[in-house]
N, C-alpha and C positions, 0 to 999 in steps of 0.2 A: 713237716712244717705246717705250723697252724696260722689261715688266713684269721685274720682280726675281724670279726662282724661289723657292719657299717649299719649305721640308724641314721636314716637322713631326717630331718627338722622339717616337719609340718610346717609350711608358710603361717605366719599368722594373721589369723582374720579379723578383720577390723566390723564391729557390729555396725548394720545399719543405722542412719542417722535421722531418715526421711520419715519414718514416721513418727518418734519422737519429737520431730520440728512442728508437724502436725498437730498433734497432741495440744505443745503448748500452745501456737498459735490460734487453734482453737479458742483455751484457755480464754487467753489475754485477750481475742477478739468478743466474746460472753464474757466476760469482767469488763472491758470498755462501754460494752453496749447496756449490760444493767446498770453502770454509773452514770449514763445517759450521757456516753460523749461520741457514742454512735447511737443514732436514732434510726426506728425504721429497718433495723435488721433481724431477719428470722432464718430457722432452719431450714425451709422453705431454699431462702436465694444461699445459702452455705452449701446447699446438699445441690443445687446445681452445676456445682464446680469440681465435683466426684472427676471428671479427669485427668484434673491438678494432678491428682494422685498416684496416676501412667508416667505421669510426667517427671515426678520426684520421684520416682521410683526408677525409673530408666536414667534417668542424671548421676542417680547413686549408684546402679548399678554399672555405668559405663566408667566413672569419674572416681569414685571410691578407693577401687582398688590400686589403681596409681597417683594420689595425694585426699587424701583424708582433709587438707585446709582449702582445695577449690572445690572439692564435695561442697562443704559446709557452704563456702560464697555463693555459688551456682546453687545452690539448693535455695537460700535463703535470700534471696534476689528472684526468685519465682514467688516465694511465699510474700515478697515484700508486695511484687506487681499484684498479686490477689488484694491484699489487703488495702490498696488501692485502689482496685477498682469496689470492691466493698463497699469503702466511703466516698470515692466520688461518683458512682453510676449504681444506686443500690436499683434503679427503675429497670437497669438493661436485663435481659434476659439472652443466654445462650441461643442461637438458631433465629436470631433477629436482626437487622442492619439498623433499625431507627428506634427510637422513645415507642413504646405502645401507646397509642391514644383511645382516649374515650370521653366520657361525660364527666365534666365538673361542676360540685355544687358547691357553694359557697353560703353560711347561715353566719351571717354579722347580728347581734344586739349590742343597741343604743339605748342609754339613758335617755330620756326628753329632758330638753333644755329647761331649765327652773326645776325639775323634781328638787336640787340637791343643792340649790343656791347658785348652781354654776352657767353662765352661759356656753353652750357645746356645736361643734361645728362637726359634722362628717364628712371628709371627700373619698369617694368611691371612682376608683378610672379602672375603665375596661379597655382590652386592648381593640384598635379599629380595625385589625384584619383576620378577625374571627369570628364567626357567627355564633351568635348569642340570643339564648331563649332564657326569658327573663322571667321570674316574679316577684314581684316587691310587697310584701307587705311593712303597711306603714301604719303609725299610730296617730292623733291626733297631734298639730304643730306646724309648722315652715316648712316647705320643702321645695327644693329647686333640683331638678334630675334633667338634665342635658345627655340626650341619647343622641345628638346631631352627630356623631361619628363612629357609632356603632354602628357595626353590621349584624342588625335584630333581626331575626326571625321570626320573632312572636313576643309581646308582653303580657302579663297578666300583673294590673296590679289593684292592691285594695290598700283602702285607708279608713277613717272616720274624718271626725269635722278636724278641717283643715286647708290650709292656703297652700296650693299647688299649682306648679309652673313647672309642663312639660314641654320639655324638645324634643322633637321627633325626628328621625334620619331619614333620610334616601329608601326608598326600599328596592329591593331585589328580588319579584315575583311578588305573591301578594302577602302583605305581613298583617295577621292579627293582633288587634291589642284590643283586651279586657278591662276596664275601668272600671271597680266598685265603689264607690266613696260614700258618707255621710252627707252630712250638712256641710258646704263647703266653697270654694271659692278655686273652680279650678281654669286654669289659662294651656292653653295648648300649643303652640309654636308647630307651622307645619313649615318644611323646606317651599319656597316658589319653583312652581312647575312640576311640583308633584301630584297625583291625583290620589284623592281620597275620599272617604266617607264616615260622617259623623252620624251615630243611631243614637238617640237619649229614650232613655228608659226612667220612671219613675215617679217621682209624684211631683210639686211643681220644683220647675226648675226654669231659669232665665237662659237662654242661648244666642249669643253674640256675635253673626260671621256668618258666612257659608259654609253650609253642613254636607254637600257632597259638588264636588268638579264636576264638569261638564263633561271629562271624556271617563269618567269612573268606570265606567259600566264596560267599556272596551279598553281599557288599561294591560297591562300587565302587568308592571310594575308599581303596585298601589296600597296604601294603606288603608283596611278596614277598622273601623274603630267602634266599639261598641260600648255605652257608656250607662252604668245602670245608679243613679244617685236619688237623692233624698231630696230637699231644697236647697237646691246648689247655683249659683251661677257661674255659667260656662261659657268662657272666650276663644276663639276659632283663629285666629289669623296666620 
């Protein structure tokens, strides 16, 4: 009697998915971002997400072989959270708890008022609980800059001929401020009870106020002002 040979059936294997999702998500994430509807992304913050890639790999491998359609969900529910944090936090970086800080600069051009026919206003607000090192360059024109609630550090600003009316804030240890101007008309606003010093440099010039407090010189807290102008007159109060 002859036994009948038996051939048992290979399981069938279902191919990976995970990196294929990869692929295209890639894809569609560099197609959004050259159509400019993500901004600010590079290889750079992609390639630091290299262990997304443990991650979809072990989901597929665990999940895969017993349903092929929570593969796909679970797979692509990881790819969605990436591609979230992508566009909402491109700043974060892996191996960090908060935003990186550092130095901001900020470079505004304005037109002057009449080049163009048009009369023009610009308001500029700075936030008051950060300290801020300023320099302004100005052109000839109107200018009204209200620092009374900034936390300055230091100013440096230049101008030419022009009508100026500065506020100055509180200071916190002793703050410089550099004053270059032309021919001009400049008004100073100091806070009361703050101590200070006005230095005029240049050729003639009118000066209007007292030019340094009486506790200046043992102060801490105190504003140095140094002011190098052309024929200018200058109001202190």
């Amino acid at each position: 009697m002859t036994t009948p040979a038996m051939t048992l059936a290979s399981p069938r294997r279902t191919p990976s998915i995970a990196f294929p999702l990869v692929l295209i998500t890639l894809g569609i994430v560099f197609l959004l971002a050259n159509a400019g509807y993500m901004t600010g992304l590079s290889w750079r913050q992609v390639a630091q997400l290299w262990p997304v890639l443990f991650v979809l790999l072990g989901v597929d491998l665990l999940i895969r072989p017993r349903s092929m359609l929570a593969a796909v969900v679970a797979e692509v529910a990881i790819i969605g959270a990436v591609l979230f944090y992508l566009v909402a936090a491109p700043g974060l970086t892996f191996g960090t708890n908060a935003l990186s800080t550092g130095a901001f600069t900020s470079q505004e051009s304005v037109v002057r008022e009449g080049v163009d026919g048009t009369a023009r206003a610009w308001d500029v607000a700075v936030p008051s609980d950060i300290p801020v090192a300023m320099t302004l360059n100005l052109g000839a024109g109107a200018f009204d800059i209200d620092l009374s609630n900034v936390k300055l550090t230091h100013l440096t600003l230049n101008n030419g001929a022009s009508d100026l009316r500065l506020a100055l804030p509180k200071p916190s240890g002793n703050v410089p401020i550099t004053i270059s101007t032309g021919a001009s008309s400049l008004d100073l606003s100091i806070p009361a009870g703050i101590e200070y010093s006005v230095r005029v440099t240049g050729a003639v010039n009118t000066v209007s106020g007292l030019q340094e407090s009486s506790a200046y010189t043992s102060a801490v807290d105190r504003l140095t002002i140094v002011i190098s102008s052309g024929a200018s007159s200058i109001t202190i109060h």
